[in-house]
OpenMM code with the backbone's topology and positions (N, CA, C; nanometers):
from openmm import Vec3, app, unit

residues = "UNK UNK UNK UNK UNK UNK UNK UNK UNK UNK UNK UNK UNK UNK UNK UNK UNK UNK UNK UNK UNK UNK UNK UNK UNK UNK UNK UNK UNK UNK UNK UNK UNK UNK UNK UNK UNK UNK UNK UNK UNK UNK UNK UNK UNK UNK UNK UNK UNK UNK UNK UNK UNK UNK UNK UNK UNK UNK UNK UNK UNK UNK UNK UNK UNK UNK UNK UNK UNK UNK UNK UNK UNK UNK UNK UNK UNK UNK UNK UNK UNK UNK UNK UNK UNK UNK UNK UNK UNK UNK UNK UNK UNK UNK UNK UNK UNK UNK UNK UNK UNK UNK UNK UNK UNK UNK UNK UNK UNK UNK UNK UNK UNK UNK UNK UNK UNK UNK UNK UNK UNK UNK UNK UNK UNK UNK UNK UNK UNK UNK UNK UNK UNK UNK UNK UNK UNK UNK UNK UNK UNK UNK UNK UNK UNK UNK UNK UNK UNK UNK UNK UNK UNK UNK UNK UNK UNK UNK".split()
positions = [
    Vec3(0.0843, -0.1179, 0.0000),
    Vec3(0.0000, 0.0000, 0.0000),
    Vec3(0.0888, 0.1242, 0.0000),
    Vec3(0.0728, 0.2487, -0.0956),
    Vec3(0.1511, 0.3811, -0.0915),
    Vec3(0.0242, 0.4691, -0.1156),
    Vec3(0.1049, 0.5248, 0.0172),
    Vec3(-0.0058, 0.6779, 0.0338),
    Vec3(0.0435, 0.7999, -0.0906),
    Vec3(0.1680, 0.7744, -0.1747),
    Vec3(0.2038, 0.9168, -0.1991),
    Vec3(0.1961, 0.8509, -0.3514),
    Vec3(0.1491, 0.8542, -0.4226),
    Vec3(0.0811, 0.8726, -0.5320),
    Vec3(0.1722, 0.8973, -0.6663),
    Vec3(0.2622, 0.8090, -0.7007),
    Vec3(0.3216, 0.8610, -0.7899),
    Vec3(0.5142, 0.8730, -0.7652),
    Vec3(0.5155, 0.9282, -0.6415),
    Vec3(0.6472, 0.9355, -0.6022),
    Vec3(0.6462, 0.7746, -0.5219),
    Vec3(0.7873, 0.7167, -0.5666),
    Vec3(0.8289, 0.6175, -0.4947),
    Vec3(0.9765, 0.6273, -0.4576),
    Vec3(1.0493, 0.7252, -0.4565),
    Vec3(1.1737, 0.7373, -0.4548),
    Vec3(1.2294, 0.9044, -0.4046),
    Vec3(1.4032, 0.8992, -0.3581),
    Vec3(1.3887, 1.0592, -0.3717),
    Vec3(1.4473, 1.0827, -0.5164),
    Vec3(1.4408, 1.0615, -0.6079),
    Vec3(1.4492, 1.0906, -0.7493),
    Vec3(1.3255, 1.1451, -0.7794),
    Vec3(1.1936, 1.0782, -0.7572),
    Vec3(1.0818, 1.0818, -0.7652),
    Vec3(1.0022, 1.2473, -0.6795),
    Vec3(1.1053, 1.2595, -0.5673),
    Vec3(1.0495, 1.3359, -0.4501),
    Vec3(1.1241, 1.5054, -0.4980),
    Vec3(1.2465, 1.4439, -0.5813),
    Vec3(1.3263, 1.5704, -0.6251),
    Vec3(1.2647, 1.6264, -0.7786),
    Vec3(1.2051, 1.5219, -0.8252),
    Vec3(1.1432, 1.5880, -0.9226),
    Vec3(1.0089, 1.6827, -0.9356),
    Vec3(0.9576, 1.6406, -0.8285),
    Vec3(0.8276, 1.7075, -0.7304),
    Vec3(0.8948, 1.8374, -0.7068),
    Vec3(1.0057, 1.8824, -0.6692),
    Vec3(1.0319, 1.9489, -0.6107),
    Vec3(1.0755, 2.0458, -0.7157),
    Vec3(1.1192, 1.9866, -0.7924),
    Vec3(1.1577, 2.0923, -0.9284),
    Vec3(1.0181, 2.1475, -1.0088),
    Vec3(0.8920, 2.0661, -0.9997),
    Vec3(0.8185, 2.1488, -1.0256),
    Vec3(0.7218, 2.2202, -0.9419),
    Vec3(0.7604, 2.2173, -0.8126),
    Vec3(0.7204, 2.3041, -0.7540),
    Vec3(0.8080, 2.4650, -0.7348),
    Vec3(0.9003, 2.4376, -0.7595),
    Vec3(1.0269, 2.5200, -0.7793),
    Vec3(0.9701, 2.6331, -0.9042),
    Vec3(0.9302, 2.5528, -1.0333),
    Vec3(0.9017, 2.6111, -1.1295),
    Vec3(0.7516, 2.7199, -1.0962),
    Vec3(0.6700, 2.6614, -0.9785),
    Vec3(0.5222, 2.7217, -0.9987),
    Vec3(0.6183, 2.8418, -0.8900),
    Vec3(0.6662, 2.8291, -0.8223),
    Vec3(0.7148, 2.9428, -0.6973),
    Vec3(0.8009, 3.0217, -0.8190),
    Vec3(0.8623, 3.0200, -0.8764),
    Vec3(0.9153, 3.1118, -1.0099),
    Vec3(0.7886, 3.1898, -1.0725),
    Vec3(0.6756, 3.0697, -1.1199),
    Vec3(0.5724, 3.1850, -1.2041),
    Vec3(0.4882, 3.2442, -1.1099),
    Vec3(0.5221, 3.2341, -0.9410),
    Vec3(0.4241, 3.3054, -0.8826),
    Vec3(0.5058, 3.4395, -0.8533),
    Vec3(0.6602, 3.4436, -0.8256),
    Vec3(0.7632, 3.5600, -0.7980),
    Vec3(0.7296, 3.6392, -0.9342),
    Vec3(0.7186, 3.6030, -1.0255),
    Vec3(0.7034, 3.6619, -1.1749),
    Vec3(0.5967, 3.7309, -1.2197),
    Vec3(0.5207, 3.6607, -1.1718),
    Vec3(0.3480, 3.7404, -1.1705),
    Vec3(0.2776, 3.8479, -1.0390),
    Vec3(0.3937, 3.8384, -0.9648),
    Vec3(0.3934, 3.9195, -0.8125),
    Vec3(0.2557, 3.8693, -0.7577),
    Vec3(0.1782, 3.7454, -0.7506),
    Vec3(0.0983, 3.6987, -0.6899),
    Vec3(0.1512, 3.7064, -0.5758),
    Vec3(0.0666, 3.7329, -0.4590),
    Vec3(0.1706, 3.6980, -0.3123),
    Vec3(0.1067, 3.5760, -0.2381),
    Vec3(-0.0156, 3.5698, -0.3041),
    Vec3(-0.0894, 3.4060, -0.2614),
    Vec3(-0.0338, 3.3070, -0.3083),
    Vec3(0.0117, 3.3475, -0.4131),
    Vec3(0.0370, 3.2245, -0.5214),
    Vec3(0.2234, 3.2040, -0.4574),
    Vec3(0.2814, 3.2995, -0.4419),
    Vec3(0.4044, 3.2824, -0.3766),
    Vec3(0.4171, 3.2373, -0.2477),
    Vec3(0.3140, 3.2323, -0.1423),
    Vec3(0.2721, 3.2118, -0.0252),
    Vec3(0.2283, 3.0167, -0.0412),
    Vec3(0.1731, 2.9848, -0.1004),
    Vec3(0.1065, 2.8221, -0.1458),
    Vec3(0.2481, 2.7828, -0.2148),
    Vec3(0.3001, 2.8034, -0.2963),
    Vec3(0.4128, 2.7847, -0.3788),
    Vec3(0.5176, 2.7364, -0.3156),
    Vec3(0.5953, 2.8651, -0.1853),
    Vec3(0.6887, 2.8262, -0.1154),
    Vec3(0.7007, 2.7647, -0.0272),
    Vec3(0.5523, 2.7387, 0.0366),
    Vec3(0.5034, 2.6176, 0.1327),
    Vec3(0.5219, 2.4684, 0.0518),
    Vec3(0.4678, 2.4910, -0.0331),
    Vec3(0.4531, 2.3275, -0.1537),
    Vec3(0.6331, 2.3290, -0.1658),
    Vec3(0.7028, 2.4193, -0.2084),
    Vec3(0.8686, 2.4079, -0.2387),
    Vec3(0.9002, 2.3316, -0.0945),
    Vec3(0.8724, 2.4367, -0.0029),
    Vec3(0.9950, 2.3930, 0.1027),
    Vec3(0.9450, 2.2992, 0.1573),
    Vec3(0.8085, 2.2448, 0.1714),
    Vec3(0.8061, 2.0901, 0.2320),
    Vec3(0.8707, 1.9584, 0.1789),
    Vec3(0.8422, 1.9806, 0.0172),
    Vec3(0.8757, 1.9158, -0.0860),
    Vec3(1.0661, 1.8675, -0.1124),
    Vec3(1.1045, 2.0051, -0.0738),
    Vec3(1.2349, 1.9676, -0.0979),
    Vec3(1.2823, 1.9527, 0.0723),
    Vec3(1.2740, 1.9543, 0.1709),
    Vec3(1.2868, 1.8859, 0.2253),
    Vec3(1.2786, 1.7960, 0.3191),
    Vec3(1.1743, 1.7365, 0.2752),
    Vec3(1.1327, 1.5897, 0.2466),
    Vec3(1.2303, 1.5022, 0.1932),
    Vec3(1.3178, 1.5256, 0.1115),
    Vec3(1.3936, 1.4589, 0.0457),
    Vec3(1.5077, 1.3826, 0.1680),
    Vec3(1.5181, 1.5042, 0.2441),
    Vec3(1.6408, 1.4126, 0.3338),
    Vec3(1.5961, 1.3068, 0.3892),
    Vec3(1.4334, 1.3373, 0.4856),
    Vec3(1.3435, 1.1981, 0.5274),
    Vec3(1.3842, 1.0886, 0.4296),
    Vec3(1.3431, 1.1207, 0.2919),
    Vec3(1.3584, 1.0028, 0.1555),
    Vec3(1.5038, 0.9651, 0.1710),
    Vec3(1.5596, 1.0176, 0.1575),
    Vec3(1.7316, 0.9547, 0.1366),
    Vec3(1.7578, 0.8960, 0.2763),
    Vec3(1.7242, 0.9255, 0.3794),
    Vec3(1.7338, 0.8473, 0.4893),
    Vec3(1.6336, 0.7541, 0.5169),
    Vec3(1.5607, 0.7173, 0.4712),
    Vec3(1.5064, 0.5899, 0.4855),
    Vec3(1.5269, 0.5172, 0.3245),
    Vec3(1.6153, 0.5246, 0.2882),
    Vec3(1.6523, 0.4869, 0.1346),
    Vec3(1.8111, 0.4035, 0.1197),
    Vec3(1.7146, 0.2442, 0.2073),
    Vec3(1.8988, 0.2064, 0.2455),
    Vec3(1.9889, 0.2314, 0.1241),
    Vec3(2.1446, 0.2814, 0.1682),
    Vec3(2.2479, 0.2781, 0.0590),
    Vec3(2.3772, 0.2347, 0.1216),
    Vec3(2.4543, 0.1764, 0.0490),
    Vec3(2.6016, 0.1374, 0.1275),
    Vec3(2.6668, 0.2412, 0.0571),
    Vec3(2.6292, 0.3040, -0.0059),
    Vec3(2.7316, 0.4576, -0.0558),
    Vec3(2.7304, 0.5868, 0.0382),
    Vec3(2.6709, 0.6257, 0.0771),
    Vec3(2.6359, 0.7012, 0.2003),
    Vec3(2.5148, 0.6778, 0.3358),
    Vec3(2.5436, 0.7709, 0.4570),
    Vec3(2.5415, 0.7461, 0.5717),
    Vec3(2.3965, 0.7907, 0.5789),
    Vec3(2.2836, 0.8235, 0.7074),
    Vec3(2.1916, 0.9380, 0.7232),
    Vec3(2.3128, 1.0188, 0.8137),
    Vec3(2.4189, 1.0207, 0.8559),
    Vec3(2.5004, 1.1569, 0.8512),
    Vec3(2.5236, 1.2232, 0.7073),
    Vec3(2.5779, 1.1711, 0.6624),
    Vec3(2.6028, 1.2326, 0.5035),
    Vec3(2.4570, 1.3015, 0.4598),
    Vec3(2.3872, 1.2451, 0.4732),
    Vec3(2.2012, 1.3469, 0.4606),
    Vec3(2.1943, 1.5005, 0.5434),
    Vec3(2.2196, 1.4486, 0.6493),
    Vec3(2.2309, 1.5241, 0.8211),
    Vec3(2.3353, 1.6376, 0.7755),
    Vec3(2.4220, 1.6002, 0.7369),
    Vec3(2.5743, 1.7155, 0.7294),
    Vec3(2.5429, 1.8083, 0.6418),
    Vec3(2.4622, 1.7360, 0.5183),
    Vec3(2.5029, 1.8214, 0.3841),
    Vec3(2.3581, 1.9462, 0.4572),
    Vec3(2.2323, 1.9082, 0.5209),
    Vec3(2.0920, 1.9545, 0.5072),
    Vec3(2.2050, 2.0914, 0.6352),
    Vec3(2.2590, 2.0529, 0.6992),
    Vec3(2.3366, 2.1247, 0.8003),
    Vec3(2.4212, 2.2288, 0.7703),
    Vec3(2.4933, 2.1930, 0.6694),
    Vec3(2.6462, 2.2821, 0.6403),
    Vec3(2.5437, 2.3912, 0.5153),
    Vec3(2.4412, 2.3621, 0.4813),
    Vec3(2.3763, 2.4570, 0.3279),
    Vec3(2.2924, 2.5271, 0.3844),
    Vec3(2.3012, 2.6494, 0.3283),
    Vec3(2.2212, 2.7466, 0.3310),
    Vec3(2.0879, 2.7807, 0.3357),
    Vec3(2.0703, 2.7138, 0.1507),
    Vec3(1.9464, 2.6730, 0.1287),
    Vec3(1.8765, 2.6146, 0.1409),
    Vec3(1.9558, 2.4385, 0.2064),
    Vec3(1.8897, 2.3496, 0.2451),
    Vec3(1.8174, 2.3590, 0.3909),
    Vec3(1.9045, 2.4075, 0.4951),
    Vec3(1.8217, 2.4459, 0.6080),
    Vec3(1.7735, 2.5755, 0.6085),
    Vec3(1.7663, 2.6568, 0.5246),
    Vec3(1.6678, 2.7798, 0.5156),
    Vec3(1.5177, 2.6894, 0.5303),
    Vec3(1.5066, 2.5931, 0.3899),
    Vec3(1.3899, 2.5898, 0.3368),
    Vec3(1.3597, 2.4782, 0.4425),
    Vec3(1.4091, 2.3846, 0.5187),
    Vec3(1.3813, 2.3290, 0.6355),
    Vec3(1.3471, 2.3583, 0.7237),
    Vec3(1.3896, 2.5014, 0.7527),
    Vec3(1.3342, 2.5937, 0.8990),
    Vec3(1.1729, 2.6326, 0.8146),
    Vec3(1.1625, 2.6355, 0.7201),
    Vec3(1.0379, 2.7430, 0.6551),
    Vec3(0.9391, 2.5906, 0.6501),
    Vec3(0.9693, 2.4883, 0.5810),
    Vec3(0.8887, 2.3902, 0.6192),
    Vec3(0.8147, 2.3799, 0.7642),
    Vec3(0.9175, 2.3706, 0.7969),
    Vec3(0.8541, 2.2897, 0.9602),
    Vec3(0.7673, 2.4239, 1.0536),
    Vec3(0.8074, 2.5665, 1.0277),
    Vec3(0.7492, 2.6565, 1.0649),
    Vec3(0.6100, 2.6345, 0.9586),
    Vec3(0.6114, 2.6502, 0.8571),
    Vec3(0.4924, 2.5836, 0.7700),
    Vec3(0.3854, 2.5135, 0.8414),
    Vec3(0.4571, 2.3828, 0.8428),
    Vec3(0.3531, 2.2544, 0.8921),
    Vec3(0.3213, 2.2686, 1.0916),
    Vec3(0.4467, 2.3436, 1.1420),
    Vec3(0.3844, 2.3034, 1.3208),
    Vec3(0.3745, 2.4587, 1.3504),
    Vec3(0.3910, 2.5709, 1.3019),
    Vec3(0.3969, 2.7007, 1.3135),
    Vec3(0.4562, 2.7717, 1.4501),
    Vec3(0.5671, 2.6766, 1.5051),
    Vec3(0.6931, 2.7413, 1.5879),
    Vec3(0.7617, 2.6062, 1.5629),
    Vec3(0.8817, 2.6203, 1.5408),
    Vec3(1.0109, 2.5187, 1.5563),
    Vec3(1.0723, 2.5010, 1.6977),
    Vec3(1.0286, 2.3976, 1.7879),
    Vec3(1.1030, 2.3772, 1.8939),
    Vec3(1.1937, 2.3201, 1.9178),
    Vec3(1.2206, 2.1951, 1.8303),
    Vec3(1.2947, 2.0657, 1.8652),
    Vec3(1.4986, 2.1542, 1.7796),
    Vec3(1.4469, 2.2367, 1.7556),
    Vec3(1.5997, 2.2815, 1.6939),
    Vec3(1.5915, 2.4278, 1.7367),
    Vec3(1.7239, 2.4885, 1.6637),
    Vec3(1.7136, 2.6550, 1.6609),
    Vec3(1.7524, 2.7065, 1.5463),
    Vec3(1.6449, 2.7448, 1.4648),
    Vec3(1.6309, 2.7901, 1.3403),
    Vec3(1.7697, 2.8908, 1.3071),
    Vec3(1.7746, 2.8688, 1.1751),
    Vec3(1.9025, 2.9375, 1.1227),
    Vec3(1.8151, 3.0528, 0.9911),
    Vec3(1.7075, 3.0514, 1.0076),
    Vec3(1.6090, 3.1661, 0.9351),
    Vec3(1.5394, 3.1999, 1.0155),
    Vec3(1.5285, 3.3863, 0.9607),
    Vec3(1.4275, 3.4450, 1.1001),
    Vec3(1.2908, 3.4641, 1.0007),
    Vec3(1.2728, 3.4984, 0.8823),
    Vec3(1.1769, 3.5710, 0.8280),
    Vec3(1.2029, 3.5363, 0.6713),
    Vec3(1.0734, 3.5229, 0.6339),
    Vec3(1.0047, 3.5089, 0.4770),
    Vec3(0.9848, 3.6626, 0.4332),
    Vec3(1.0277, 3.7833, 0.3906),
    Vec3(0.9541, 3.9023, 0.3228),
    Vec3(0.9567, 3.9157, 0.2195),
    Vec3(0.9071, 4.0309, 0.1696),
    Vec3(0.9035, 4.1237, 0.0051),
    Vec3(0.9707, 4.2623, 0.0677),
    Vec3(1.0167, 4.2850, -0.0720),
    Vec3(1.0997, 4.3724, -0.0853),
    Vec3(1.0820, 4.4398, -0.1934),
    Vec3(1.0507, 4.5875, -0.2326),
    Vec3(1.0009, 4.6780, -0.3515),
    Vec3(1.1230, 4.6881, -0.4147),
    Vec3(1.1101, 4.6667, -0.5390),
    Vec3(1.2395, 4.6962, -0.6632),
    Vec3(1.2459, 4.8553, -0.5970),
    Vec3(1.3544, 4.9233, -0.6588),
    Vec3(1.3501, 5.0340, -0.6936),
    Vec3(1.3238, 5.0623, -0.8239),
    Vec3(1.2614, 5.1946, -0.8480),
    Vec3(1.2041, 5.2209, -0.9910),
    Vec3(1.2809, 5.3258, -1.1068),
    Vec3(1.3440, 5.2450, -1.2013),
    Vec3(1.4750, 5.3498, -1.2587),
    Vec3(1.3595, 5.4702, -1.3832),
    Vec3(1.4141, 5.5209, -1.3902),
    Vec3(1.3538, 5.6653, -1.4172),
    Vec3(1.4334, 5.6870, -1.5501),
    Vec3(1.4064, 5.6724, -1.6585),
    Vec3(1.4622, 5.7129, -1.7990),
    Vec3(1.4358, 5.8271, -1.8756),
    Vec3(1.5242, 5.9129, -1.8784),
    Vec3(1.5001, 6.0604, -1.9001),
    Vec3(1.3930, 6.1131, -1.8606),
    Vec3(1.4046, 6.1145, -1.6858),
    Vec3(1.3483, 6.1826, -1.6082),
    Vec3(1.1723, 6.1863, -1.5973),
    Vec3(1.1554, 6.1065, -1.6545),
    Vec3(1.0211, 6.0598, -1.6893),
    Vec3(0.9680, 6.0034, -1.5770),
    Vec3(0.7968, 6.0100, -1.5255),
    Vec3(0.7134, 5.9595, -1.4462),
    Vec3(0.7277, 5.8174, -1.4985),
    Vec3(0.6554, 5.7268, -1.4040),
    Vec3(0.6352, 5.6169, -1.3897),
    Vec3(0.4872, 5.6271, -1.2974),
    Vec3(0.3647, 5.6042, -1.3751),
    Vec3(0.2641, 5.6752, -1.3654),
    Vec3(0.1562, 5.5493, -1.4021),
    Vec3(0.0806, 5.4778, -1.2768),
    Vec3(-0.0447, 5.3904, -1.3308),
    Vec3(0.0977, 5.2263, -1.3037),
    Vec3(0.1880, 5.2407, -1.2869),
    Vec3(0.2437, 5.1224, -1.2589),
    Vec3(0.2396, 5.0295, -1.1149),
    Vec3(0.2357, 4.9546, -1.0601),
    Vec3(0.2606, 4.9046, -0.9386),
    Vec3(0.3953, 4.8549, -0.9610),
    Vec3(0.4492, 4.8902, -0.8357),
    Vec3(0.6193, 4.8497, -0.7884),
    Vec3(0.6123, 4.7306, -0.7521),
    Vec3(0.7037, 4.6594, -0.8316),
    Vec3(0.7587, 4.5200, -0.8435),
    Vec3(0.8357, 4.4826, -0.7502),
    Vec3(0.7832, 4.3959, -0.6481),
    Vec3(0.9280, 4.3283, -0.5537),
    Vec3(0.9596, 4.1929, -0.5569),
    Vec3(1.0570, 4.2113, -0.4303),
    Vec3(1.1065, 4.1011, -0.4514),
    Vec3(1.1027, 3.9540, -0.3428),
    Vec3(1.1136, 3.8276, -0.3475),
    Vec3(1.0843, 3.7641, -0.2464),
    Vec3(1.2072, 3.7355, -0.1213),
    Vec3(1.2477, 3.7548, -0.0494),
    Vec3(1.3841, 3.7081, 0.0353),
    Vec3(1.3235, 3.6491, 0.1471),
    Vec3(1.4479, 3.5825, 0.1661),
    Vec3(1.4619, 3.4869, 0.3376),
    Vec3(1.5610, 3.5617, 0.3973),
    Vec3(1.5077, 3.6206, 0.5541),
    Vec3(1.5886, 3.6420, 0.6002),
    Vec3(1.7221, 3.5588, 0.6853),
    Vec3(1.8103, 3.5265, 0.7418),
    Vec3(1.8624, 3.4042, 0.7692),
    Vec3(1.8615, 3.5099, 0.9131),
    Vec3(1.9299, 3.4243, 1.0120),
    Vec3(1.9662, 3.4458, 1.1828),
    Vec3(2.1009, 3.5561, 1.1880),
    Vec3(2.2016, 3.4799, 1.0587),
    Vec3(2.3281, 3.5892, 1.0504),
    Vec3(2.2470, 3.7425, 0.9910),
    Vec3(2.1675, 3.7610, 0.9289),
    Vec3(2.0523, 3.8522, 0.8917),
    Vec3(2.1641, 3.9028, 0.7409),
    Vec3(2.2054, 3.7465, 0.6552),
    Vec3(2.1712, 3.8108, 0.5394),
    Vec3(2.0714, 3.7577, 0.4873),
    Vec3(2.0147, 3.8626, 0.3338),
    Vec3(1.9221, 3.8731, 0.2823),
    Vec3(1.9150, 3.7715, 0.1430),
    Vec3(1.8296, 3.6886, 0.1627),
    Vec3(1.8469, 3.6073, 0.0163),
    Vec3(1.7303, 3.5930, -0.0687),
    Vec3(1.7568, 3.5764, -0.2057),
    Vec3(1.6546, 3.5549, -0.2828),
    Vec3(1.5841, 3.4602, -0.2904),
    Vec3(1.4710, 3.4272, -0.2350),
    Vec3(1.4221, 3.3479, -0.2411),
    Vec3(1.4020, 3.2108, -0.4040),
    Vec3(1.3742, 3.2501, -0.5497),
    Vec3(1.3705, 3.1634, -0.5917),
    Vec3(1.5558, 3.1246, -0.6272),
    Vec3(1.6391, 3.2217, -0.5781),
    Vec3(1.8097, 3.1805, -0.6642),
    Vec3(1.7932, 3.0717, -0.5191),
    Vec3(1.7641, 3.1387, -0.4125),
    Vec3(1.7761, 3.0480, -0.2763),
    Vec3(1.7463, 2.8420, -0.3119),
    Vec3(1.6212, 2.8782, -0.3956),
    Vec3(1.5583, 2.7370, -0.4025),
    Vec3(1.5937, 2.6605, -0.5521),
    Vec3(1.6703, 2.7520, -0.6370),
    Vec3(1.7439, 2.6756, -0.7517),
    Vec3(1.8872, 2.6165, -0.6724),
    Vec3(1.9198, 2.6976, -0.5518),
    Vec3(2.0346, 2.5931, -0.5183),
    Vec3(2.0147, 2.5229, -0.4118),
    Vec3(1.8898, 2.4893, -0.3217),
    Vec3(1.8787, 2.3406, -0.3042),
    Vec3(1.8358, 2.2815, -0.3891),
    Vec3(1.7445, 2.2784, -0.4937),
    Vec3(1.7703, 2.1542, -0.6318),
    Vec3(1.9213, 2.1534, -0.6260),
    Vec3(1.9924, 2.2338, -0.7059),
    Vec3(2.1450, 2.1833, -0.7326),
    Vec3(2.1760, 2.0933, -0.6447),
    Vec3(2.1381, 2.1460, -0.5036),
    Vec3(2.2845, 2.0617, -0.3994),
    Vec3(2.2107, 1.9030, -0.3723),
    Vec3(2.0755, 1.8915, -0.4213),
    Vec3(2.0253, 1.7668, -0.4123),
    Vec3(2.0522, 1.6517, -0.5085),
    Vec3(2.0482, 1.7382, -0.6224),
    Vec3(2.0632, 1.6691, -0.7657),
    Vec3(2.2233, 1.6226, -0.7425),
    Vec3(2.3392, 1.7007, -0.6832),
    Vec3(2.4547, 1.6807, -0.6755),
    Vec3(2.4929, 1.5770, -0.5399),
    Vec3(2.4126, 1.5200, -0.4376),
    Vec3(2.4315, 1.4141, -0.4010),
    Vec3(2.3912, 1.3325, -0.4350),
    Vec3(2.2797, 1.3164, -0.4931),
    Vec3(2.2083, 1.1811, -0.5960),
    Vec3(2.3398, 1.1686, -0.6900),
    Vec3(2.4059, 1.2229, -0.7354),
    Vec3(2.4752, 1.2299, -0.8616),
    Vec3(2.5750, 1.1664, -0.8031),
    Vec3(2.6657, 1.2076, -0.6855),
    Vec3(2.7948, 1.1599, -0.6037),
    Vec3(2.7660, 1.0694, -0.5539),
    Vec3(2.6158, 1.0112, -0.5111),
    Vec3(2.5954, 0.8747, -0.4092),
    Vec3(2.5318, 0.7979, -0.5501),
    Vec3(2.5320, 0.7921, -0.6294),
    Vec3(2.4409, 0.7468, -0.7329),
    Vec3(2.3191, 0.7213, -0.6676),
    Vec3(2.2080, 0.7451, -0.6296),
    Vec3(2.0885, 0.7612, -0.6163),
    Vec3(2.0132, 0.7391, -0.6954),
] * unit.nanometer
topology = app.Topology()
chain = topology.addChain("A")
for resn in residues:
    res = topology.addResidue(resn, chain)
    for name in ("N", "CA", "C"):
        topology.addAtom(name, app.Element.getBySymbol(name[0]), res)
């Protein structure tokens, strides 16, 4: 019996994740903030989930430390882990988050020969704040946990 419909693997769980990756891109793009709000919830559960998957995914090529280290030492990977689990239990107790805050951020608006910008709405942008309080982009943030996932499947053959 499988409850999850389709995914049987974390190959399966990383590919989920890439297209959820893709809908959190057309929601930053379309400045939906609902649609970026559902999006980065669906991303960051999705991707990581994957470490659960690779750790219950016996391998004699790597450890669940080797899972543990890499989700530990990355940026992106425990950004979007702190944003999950704040997601799904809405305070993180069992750890101490290494992200403080999800915001938007207004472009600035460049001005070409001095000309109004008139009837437009200002375009922003999505960031994670982290604990060291730098500022990151949220979708460059979540193209490099794909990378760093795709790149241990690749090194552990997965």
């Amino acid at each position: 019996m499988t409850l999850s419909l389709g995914i049987t693997s974390p190959q399966d769980l990383l590919r989920k994740a890439e297209r959820d990756l893709a809908k959190l891109e057309a929601a930053i793009a379309a400045q939906d903030k609902n649609e970026i709000g559902d999006s980065l919830y669906d991303f960051s559960v999705s991707v990581s989930s994957i470490k659960d998957w690779l750790k219950s995914h016996p391998s004699r090529l790597y450890s669940e430390t080797d899972v543990e280290d890499l989700v530990a030492e990355s940026t992106a990977l425990s950004s979007f882990r702190d944003i999950a689990n704040t997601n799904k239990h809405r305070i993180i107790t069992r750890y101490t988050p290494k992200t403080n805050e999800v915001t938007v951020s207004a472009l600035p608006y460049t001005r070409l020969g001095g000309g109004s910008i008139v009837g437009r709405r200002k375009r922003f942008r999505v960031k994670i704040i982290r604990a060291d309080g730098s500022r990151l982009e949220a979708g460059a943030l979540a193209r490099s946990a794909v990378e760093e996932w795709r790149a241990f499947m690749v090194k552990y053959r997965v």
